[in-house]
N, C-alpha and C positions, 0 to 999 in steps of 0.2 A: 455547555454542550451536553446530547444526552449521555453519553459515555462518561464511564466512571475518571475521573480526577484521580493522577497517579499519587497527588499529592494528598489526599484525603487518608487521614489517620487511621480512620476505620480499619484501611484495604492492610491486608498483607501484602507486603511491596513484592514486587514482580522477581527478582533477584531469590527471595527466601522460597517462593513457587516456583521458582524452575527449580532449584536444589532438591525442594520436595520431588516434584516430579521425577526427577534421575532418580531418587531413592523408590520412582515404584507408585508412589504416594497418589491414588485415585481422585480422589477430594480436591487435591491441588488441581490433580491434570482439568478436572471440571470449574473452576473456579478460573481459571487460564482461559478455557475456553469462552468461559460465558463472559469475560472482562475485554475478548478481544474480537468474541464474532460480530457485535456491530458495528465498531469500526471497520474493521475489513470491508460488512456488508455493506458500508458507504462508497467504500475505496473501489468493490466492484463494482458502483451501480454504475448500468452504461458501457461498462468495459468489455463486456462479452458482449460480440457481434451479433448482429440482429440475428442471423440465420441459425444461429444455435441458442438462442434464448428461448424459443417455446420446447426444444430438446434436453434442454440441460439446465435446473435452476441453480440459480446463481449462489441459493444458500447452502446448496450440496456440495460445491464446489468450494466454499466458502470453510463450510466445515470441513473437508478432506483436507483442504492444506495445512488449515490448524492441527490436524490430526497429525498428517506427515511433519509438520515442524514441530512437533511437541515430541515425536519419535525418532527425530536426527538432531536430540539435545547434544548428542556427543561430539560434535561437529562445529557447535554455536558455543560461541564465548561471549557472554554477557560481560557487556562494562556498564552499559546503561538503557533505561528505556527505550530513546531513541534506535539503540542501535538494534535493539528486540524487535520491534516496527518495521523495522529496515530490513528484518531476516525474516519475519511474516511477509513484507511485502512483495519480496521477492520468489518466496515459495508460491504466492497467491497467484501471483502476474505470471509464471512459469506453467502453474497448471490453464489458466484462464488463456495462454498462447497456444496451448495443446488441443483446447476446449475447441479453439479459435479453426485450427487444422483439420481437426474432424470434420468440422461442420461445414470446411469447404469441400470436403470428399463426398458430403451427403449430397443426396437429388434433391433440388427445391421443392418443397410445399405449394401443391396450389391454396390460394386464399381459399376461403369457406364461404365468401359472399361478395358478392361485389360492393356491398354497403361498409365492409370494415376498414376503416380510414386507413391510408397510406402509410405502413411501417417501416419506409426503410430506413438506411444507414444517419442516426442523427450527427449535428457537427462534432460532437465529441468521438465518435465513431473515426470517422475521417483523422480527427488529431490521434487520437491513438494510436492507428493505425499507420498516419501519415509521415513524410519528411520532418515536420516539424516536431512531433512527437522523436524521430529518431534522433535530431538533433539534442532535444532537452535531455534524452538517455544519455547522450556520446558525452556531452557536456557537463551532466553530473557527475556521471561516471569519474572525472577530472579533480572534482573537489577534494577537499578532506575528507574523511570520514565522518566528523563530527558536524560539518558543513550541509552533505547530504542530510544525518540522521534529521537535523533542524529542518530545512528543506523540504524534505518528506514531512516532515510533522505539519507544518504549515501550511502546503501547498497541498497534497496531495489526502491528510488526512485530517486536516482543518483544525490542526490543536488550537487552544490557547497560547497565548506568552504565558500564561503559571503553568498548563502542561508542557510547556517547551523548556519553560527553564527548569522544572525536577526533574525531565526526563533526560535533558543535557548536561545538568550542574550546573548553569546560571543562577547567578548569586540571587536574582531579582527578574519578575515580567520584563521588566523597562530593558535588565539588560539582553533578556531573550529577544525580542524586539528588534534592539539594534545589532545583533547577533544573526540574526535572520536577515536582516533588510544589507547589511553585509555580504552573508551570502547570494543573495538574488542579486546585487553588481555583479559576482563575482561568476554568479551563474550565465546570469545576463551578455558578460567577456564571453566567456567559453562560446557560448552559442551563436556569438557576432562572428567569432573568431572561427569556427567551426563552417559555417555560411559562407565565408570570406575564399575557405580554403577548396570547398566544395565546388566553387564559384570558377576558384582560378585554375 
């Protein structure tokens, strides 16, 4: 992947950068940043709603949360990568729902030509946005903690099994892997189960 490998020796582990950070520590807070805005930048693409996308780029937004999460360290308790992921991703998706509000308050744009191909809502717009998306929320929401962190890593931010398993403590790929495919039954329950109740 092109994103940096937690497990790469080089990096100063994530854990010893936030400590820096509370202490103040510049250099760290930028090394954070730049370790986590393309991930993110992936995790948004598409998630901001057509109508506010020529209004708001997505990397401004992108960086403001990294900013605000890096500035309510005191609030976040690292145990592990995963769960760092999970507290970005949720500051990300909090502002991008905000982003989301404004831009239904705004007047629509007329197009600029009639020749510029048709920009509306794509399918991932609809999921997002939709029943089905609120279910996989209600349904994670359900899991473990450590369940989720892996979940997110895979689904949402397309780790590897070797970033899945440093980021979780899996001894091994093979067993982030089955660790994962795990959770997705268990996710998979929830969201039958969920449907089921909705239903009745």
């Amino acid at each position: 992947m092109a994103h940096s490998d937690p497990a790469t020796p080089s990096l100063e582990s994530t854990a010893r950068l936030l400590l820096r950070v509370r202490d103040g520590d510049e250099t760290a807070r930028n090394h954070l940043l730049a370790r986590y805005r393309p991930m993110l930048m992936r995790w948004a693409h598409n998630r901001l709603p057509h109508a506010a996308r020529d209004l708001s780029d997505t990397a401004d937004i992108v960086q403001m949360s990294l900013i605000r999460s890096l500035d309510r360290l005191g609030s976040f308790e690292y145990r592990n990568e995963g769960a760092f992921l999970a507290y970005l991703r949720t500051v990300l998706a909090n502002l991008l729902r905000d982003e989301a509000r404004r831009a239904k308050r705004r007047p629509e744009r007329e197009p600029l030509s009639d020749e510029i191909p048709d920009s509306g809502p794509t399918p991932l717009d609809h999921v997002f946005r939709g029943e089905l998306h609120q279910r996989y929320q209600r349904a994670l929401s359900r899991l473990a903690a450590e369940q989720q962190e892996a979940l997110l890593m895979s689904i949402e931010f397309g780790c590897s099994p070797s970033e899945i398993a440093v980021a979780t403590g899996r001894p091994s790929p093979g067993a982030a892997r089955v660790y994962v495919a795990r959770a997705m039954i268990r996710l998979a329950e929830e969201m039958k189960s969920d449907g089921e109740d909705s239903e009745g």
